[in-house]
N, C-alpha and C positions, 0 to 999 in steps of 0.2 A: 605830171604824173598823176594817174587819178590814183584819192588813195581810198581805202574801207569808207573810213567816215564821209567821205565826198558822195561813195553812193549809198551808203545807208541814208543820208541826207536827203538824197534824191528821190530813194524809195521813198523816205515816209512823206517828200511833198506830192508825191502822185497820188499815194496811199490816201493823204488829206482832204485834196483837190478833188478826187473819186467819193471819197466820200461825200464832202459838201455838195457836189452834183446829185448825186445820188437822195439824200437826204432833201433838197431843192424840187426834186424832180416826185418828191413822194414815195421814192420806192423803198425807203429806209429811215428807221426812227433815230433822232439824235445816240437812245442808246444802244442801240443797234449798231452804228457805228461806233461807239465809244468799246463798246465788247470784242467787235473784231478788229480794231486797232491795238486794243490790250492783249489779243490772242495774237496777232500778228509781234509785238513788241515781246512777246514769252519763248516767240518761235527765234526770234533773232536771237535774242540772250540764253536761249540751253543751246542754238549753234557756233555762237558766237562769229557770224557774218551773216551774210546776205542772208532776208527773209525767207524761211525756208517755202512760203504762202504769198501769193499775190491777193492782196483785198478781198480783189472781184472772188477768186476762189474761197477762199472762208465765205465770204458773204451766200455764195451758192450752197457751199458743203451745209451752210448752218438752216439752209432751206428761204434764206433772208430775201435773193432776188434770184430771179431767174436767169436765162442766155440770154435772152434779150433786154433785158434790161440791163445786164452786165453790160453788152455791146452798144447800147446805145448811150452809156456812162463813159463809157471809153471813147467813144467818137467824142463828145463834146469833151473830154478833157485831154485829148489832141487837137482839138480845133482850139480850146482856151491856150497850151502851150503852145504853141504857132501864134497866136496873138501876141502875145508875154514877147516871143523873141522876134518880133518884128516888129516891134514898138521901141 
């Protein structure tokens, strides 16, 4: 049974992995993501479940990256889970 905590768990490792990429890749300053993970973690606690914001989305709304940069953040951080599980 999947339960809350199993995908909030899940969220915040995409969440993290996104970021580190992202941050990696120049398109984002350490506290640049450290702000929209504490704004994503403020969205989850006044709803109490799932994130009401996906990363990449704060990171856009806050003007931080762009769609393409979002997209190509997201490519490699499905290409590193696909590693992860076939290892």
């Amino acid at each position: 049974m999947i339960t809350k905590e199993i995908v909030e768990s899940q969220n915040l490792r995409t969440a993290l992995v996104f970021g580190e990429i992202a941050v990696k890749e120049g398109f984002l300053t350490p506290g640049q993501l450290d702000d929209a993970l504490a704004i994503q973690s403020n969205l989850i606690t006044i709803s109490n479940k799932m994130p009401l914001k996906r990363i990449g989305d704060i990171l856009f709304e806050k003007g931080w990256m762009n769609v393409e940069q979002i997209y190509r953040v997201q490519i490699a951080v499905f290409n590193q889970m696909c590693e992860v599980q076939a290892a």
